[in-house]
N, C-alpha and C positions, 0 to 999 in steps of 0.2 A: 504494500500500500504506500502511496506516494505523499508525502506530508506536504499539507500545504504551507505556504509564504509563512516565515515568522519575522519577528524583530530581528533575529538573527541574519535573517535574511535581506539584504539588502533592497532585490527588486521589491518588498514591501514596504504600503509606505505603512509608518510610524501609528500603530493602532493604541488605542489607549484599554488594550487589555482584554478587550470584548471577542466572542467568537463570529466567526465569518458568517451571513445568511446564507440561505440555499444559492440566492442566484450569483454569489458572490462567488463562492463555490465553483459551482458552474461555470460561472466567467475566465476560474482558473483555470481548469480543463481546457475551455474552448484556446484560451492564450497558448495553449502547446499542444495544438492542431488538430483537439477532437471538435465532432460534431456535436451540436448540442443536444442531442437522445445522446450519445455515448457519452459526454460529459454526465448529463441526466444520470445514467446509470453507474457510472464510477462513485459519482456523490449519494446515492443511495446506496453502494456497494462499501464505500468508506463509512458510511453512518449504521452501518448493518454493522458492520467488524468491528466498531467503537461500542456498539452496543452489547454484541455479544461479548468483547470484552468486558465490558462492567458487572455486567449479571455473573460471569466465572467467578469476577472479582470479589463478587458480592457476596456467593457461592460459598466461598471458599471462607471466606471472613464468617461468614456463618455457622459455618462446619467447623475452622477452628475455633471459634466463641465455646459453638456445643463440647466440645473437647476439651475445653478450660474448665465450662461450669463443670463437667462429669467430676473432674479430676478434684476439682474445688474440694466439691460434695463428698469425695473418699475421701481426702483429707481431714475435712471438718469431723469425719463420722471416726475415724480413726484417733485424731486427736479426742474427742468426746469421750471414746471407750480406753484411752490413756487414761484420761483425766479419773474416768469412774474406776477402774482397777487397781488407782495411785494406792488409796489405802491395805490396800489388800497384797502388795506388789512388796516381796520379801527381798529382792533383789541384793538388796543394798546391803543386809543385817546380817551378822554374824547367826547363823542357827544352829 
């Protein structure tokens, strides 16, 4: 996928931050010799692949969340059953 113009990039001018609109988009295509259905569909072809990237992204961030609380939650239940066994836990004492 071909990134469009940035700040870094010279031929752009000087944007204050903001993402490009659809025909703007477009516009970049057409400027490096596509027609404008084949601009049209790179720019829906690049907003598909930005999308499904987020939702992996999101995917994932999710999945590992669920995997932290899991782990949380053994901890806390194990620390708890420390804490309850403390009096009873001869470990330490000469017997």
């Amino acid at each position: 996928m071909e990134r469009l113009p940035t700040e870094a990039n010279p031929n752009k001018k000087k944007s204050s931050g903001r993402l490009p609109n659809p025909q703007e988009m477009v516009s970049h295509y057409e400027k490096q010799g596509m027609e404008t259905q084949q601009a049209s569909l790179k720019v829906i072809q690049d907003l598909q692949s930005a999308l499904f990237r987020m939702a992996a992204a999101n995917h994932s961030r999710k999945s590992a969340d669920s995997k932290l609380d899991a782990v949380q939650s053994r901890l806390l239940h194990l620390e708890m059953k420390i804490d309850s066994d403390a009096p009873n836990n001869h470990l330490g004492t000469p017997g």
